[in-house]
KETOR-157530 format. One record per residue (C-alpha): residue number from 1; z, x, y. Coordinates in nm, 4 decimals. Layout:
N
+-----+----------+----------+----------+
: num :       c3 :       c1 :       c2 :
+-----+----------+----------+----------+
: NUM :        Z :        X :        Y :
...
+-----+----------+----------+----------+
//
This chain:
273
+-----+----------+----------+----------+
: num :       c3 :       c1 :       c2 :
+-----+----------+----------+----------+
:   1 :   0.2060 :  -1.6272 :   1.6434 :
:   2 :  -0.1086 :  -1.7574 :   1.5560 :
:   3 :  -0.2320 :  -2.0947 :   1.6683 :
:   4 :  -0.2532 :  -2.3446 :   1.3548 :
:   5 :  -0.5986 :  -2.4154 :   1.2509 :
:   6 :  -0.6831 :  -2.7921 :   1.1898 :
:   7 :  -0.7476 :  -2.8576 :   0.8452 :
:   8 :  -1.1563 :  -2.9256 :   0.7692 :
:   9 :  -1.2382 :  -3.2570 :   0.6880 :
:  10 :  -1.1945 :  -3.2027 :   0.3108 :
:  11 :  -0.8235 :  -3.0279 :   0.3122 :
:  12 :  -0.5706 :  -3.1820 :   0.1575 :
:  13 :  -0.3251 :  -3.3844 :   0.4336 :
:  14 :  -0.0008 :  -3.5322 :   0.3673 :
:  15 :  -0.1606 :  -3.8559 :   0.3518 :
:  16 :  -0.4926 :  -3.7265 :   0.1472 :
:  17 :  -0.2957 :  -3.5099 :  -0.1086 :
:  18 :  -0.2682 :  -3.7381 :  -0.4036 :
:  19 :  -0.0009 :  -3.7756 :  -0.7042 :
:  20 :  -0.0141 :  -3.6326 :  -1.0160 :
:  21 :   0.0332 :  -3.9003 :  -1.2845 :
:  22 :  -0.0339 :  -3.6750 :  -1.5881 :
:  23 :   0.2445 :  -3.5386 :  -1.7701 :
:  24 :   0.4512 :  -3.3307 :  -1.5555 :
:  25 :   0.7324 :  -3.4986 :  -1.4036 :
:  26 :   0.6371 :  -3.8736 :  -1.2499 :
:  27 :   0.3987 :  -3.8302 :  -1.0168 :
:  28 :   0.4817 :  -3.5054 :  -0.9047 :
:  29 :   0.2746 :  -3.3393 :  -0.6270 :
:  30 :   0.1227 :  -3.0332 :  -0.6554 :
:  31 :  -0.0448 :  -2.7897 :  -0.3872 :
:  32 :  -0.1865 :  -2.4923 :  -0.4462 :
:  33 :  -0.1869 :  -2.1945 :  -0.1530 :
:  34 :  -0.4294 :  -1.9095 :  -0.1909 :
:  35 :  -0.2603 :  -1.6533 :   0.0334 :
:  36 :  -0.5767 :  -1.4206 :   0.1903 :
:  37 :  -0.4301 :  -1.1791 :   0.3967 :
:  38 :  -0.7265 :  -0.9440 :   0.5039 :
:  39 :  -0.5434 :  -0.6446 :   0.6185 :
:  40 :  -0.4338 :  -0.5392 :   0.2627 :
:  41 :  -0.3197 :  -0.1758 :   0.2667 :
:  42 :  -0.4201 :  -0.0481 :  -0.0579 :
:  43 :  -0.7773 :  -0.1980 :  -0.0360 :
:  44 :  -0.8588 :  -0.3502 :   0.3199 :
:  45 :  -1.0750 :  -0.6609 :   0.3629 :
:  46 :  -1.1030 :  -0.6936 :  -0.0596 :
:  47 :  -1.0693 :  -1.0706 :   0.0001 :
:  48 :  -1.4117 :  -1.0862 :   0.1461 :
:  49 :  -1.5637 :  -0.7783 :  -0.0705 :
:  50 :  -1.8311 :  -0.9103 :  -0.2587 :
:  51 :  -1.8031 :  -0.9101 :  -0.6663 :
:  52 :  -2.1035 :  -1.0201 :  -0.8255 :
:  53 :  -2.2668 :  -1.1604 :  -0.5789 :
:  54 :  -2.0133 :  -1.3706 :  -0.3872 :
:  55 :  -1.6768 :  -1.3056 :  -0.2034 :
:  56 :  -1.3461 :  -1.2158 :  -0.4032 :
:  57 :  -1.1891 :  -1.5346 :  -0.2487 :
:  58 :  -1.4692 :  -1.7570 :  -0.3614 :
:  59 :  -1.4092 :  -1.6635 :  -0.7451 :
:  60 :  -1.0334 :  -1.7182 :  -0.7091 :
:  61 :  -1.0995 :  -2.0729 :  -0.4920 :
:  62 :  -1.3483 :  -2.2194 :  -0.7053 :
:  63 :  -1.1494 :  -2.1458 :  -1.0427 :
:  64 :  -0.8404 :  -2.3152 :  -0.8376 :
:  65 :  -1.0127 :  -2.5970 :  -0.7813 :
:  66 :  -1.1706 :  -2.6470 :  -1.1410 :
:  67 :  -0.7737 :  -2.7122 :  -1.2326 :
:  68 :  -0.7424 :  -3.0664 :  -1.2921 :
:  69 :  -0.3380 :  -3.0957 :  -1.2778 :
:  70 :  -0.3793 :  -2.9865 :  -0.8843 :
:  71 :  -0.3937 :  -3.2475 :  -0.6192 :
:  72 :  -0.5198 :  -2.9976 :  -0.3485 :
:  73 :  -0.5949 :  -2.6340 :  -0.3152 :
:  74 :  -0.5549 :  -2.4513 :   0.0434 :
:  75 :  -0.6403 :  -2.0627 :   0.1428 :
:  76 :  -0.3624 :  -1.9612 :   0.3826 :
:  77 :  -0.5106 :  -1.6604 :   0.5964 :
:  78 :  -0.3906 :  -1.4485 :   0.9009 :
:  79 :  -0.7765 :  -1.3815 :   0.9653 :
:  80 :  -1.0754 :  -1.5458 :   1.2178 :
:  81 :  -1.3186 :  -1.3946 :   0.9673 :
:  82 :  -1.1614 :  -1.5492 :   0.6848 :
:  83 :  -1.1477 :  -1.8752 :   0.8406 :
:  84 :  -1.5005 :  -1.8536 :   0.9453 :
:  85 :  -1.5524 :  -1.7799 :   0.5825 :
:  86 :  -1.3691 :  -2.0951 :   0.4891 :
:  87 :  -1.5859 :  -2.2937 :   0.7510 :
:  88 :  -1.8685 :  -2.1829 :   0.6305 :
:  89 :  -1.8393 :  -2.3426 :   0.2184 :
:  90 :  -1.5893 :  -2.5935 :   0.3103 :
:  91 :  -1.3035 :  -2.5267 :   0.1872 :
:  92 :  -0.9890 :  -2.6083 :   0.3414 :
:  93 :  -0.7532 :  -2.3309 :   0.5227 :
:  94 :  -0.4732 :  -2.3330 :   0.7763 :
:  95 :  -0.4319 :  -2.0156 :   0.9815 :
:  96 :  -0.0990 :  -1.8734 :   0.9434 :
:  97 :   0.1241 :  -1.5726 :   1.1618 :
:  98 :   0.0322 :  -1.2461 :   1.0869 :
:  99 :   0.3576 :  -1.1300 :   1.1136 :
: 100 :   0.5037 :  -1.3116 :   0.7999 :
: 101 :   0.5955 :  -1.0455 :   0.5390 :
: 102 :   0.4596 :  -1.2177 :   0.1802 :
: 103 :   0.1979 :  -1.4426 :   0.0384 :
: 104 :   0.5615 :  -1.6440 :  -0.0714 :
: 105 :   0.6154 :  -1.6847 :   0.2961 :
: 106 :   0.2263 :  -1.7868 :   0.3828 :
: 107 :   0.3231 :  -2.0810 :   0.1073 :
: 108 :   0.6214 :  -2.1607 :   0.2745 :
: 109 :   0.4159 :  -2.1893 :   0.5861 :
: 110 :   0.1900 :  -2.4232 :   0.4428 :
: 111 :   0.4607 :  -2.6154 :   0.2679 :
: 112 :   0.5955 :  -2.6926 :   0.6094 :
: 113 :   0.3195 :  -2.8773 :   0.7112 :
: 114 :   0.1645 :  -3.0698 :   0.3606 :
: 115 :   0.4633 :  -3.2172 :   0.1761 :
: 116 :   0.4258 :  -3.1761 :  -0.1981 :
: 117 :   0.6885 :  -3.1641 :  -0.5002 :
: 118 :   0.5597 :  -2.8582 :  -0.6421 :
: 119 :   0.3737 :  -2.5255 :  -0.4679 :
: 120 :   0.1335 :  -2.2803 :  -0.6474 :
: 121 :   0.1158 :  -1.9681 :  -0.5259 :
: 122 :  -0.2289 :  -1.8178 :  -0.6563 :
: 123 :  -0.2996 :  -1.4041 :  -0.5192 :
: 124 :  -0.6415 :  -1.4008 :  -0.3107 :
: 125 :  -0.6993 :  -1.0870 :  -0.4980 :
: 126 :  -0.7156 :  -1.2550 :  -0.8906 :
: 127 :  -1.0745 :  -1.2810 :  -0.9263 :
: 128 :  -1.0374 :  -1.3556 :  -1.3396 :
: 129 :  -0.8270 :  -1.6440 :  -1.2538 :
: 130 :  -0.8670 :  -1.9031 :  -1.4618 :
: 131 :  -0.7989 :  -2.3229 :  -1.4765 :
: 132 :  -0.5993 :  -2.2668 :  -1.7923 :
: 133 :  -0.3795 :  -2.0083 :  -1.6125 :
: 134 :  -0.2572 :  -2.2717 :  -1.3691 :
: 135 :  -0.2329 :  -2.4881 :  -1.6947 :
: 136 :  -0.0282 :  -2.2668 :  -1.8214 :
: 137 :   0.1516 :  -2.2127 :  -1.5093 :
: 138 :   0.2672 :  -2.5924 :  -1.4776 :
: 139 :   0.3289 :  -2.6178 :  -1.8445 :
: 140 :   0.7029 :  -2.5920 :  -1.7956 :
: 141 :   0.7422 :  -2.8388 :  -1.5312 :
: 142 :   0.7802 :  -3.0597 :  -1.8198 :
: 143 :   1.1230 :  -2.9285 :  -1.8098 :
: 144 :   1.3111 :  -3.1228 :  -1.5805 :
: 145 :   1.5434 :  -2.8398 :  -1.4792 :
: 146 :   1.2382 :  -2.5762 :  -1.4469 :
: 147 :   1.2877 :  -2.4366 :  -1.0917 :
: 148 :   1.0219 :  -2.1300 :  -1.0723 :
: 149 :   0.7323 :  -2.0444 :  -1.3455 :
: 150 :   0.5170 :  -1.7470 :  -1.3608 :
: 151 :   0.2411 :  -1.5694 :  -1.6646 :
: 152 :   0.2954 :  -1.3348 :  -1.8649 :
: 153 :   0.0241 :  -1.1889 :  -2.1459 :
: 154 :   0.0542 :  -0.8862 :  -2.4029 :
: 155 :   0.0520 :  -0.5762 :  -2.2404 :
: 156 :  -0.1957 :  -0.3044 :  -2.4090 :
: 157 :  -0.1243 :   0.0135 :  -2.5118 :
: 158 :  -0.2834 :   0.1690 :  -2.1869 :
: 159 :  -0.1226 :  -0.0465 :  -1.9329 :
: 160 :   0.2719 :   0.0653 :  -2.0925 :
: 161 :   0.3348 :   0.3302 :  -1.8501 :
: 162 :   0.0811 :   0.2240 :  -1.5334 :
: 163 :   0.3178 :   0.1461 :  -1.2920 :
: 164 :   0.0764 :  -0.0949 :  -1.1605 :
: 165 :   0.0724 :  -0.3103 :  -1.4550 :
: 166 :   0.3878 :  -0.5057 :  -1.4170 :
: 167 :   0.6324 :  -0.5795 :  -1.7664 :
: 168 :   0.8674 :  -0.8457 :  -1.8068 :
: 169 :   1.1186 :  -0.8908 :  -2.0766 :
: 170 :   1.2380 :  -1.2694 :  -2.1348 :
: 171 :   1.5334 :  -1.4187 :  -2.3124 :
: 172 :   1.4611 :  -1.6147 :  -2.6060 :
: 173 :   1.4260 :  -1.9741 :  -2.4193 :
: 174 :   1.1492 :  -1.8207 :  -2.1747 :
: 175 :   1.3838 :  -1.7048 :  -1.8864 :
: 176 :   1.3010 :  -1.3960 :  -1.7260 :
: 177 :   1.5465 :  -1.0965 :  -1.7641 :
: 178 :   1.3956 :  -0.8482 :  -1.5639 :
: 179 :   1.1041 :  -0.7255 :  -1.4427 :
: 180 :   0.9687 :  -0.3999 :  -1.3936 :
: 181 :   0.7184 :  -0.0816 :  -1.2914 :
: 182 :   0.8802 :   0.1145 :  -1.5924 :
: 183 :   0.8063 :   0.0225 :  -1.9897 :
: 184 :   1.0626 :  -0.2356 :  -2.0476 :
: 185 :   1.1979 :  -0.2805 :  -2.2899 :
: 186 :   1.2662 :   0.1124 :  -2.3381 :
: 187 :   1.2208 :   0.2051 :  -2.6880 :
: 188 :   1.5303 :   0.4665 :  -2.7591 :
: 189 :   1.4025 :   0.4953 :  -3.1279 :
: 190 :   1.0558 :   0.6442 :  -3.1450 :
: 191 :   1.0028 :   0.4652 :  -3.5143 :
: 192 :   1.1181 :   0.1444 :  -3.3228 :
: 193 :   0.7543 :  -0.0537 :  -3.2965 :
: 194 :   0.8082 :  -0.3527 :  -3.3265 :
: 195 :   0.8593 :  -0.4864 :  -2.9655 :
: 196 :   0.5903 :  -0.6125 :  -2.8114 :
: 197 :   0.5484 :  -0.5290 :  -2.4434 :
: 198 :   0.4272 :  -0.7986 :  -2.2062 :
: 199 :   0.2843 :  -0.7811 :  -1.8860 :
: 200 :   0.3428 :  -0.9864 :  -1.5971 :
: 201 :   0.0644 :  -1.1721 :  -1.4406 :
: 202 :   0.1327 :  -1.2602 :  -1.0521 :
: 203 :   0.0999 :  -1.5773 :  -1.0240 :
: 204 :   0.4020 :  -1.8405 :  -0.9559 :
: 205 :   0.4799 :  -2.2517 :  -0.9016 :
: 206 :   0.7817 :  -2.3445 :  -0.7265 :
: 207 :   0.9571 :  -2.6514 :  -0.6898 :
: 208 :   0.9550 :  -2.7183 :  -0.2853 :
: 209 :   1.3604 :  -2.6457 :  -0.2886 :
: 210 :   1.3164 :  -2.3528 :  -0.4837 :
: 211 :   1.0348 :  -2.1912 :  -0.2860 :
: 212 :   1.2519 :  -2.2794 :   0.0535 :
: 213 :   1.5532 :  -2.1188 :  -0.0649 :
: 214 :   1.3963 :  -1.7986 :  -0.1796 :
: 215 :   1.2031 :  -1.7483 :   0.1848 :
: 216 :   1.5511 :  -1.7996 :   0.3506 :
: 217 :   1.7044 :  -1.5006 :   0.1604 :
: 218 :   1.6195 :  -1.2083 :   0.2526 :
: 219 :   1.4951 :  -0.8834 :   0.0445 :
: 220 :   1.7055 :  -0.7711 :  -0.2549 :
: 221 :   1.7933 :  -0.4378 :  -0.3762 :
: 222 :   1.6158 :  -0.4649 :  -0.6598 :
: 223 :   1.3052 :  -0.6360 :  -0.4683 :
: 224 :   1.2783 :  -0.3225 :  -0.2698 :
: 225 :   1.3664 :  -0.0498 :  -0.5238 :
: 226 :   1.0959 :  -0.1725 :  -0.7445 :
: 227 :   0.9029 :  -0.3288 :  -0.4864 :
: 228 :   0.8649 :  -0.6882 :  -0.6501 :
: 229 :   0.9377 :  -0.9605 :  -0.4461 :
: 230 :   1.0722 :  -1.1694 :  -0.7788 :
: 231 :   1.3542 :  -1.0249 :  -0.8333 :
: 232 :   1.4664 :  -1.1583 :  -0.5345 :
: 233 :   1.4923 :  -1.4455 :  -0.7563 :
: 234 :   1.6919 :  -1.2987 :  -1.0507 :
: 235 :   1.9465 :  -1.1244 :  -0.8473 :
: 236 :   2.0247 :  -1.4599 :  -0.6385 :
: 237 :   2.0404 :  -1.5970 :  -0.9553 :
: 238 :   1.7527 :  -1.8424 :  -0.9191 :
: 239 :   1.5896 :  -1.8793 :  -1.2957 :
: 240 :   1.1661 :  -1.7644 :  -1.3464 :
: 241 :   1.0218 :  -1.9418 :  -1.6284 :
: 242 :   0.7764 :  -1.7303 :  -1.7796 :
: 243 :   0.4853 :  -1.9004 :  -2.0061 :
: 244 :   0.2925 :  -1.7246 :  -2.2312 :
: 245 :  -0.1346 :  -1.7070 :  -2.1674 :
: 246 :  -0.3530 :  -1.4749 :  -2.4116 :
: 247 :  -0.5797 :  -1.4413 :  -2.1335 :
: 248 :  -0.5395 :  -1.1349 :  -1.9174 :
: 249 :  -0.6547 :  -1.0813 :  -1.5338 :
: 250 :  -0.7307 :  -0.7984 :  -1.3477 :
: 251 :  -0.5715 :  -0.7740 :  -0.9973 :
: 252 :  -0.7550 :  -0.6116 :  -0.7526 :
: 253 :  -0.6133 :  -0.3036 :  -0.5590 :
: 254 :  -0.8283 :  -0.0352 :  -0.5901 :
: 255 :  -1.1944 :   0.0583 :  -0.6006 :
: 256 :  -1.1388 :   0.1120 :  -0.9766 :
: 257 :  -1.0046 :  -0.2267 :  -0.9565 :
: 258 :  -1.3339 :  -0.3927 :  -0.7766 :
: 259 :  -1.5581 :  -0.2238 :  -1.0096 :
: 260 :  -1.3688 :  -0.3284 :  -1.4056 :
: 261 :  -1.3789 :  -0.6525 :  -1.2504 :
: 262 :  -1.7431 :  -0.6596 :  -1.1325 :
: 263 :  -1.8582 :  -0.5338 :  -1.4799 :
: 264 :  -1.6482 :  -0.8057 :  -1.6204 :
: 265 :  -1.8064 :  -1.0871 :  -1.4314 :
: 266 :  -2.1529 :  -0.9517 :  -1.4512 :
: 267 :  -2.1294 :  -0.8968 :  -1.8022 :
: 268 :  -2.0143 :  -1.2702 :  -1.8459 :
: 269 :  -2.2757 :  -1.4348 :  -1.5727 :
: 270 :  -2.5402 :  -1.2567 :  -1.8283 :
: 271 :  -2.3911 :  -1.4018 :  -2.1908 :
: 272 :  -2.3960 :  -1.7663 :  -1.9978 :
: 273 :  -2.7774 :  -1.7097 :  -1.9195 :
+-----+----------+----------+----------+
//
């Protein structure tokens, strides 16, 4: 296992990591965990692939940390070179086992260790992340009995039957029903338009209990049929809020993926000359 990094000076420590006094919950404490594993198998080392001009984990950390409703934002990595990235700007990282299985269990990790009410999980690989994603994220800890959140945005026409665009139907109070690689829901009538499909946007905030219990049980059948880890949720019947954002991301797994992104951000970085 690997040894546990000291947090830099700047992390976030039990005693540094502040309260949140705005509107969700009384002063509840949130943490958000950037998991950066670096040996990803689709696209190795993407977390430190440069997209317009800086690493993919720097785009993802600095939107992170432009969200005012966090109290503290970590990158939880299995990697020296990471680390040594994370040395080198300042921002705070633990070094966690490469042998745990999920960026869910990296959080857990890092929930051992810095106590807070409520855990963000943001993907190292979400280079369009945005502050009002997170925004949007928290929005239902409002809810006092709001357990697990996660994004969802309108799926376009071209992303109905890519596998790798996630869909998610919801009942009508926001719960998730399901979640899946296939078009869901599955229009039997070919005239039947009006559904709209959604698709699901990675990123998830747990209350500390809730993230705990879900590490502690282990893969579902559904989990590994589809290969999504949350529907390990659903089928221990654990309850996702999903919130609504109009504003889309683009994951990266792929070369394909590095370059729609990079033409997104460049294209941006020149309208804000």
């Amino acid at each position: 296992m690997a040894q546990t990094s000291p947090i830099i000076p700047d992390s976030p420590t039990p005693e540094k990591l502040a309260s949140n006094t705005g509107d969700i919950g009384k002063a509840q404490r949130i943490l958000a965990v950037i998991p950066a594993r670096l040996a990803s198998t689709r696209l190795p080392r993407k977390v430190l692939r440069s997209i317009a001009g800086q690493p993919m984990l720097a785009w993802v950390y600095q939107a992170a940390s432009a969200c005012p409703q966090l109290d503290g934002v970590v990158i939880a990595t299995d990697s020296n070179e990471v680390a040594d990235l994370c040395r080198q700007h300042n921002w705070p990282f633990r070094l966690t086992s490469p042998d745990l299985p999920s960026g869910s269990d990296r959080v857990q990790a890092i929930a051992q260790e810095i106590p807070a009410d409520i855990y963000v999980n943001i993907q190292g690989d979400e280079p369009l992340l945005q502050p009002a994603h997170i925004s949007a994220l928290l929005q239902p800890f409002r809810q006092p009995d709001v357990q697990v959140s996660t994004l969802r945005t309108p799926c376009t026409p071209e992303n109905i039957h890519n596998p790798n665009a996630v869909k998610v139907v919801t009942a009508p109070d926001g719960r998730a029903l399901y979640f899946s690689r296939a078009p869901i829901p599955f229009h039997r009538d070919p005239d039947h338009t009006h559904s709209q499909f959604w698709k699901h946007i990675g990123l998830y905030a747990y209350t500390a209990d809730a993230l705990r219990r879900f590490t502690a049980l282990p893969p579902s059948p559904l989990e590994q049929t589809e290969r999504l880890e949350q529907l390990r949720f659903l089928e221990n019947n654990i309850p996702v809020h999903v919130e609504t954002t109009s504003i889309d991301t683009v994951g990266v797994d792929t070369e394909d993926d590095l370059q729609t992104v990079e033409a997104i951000l460049q294209k941006a970085f020149q309208h804000h000359r």
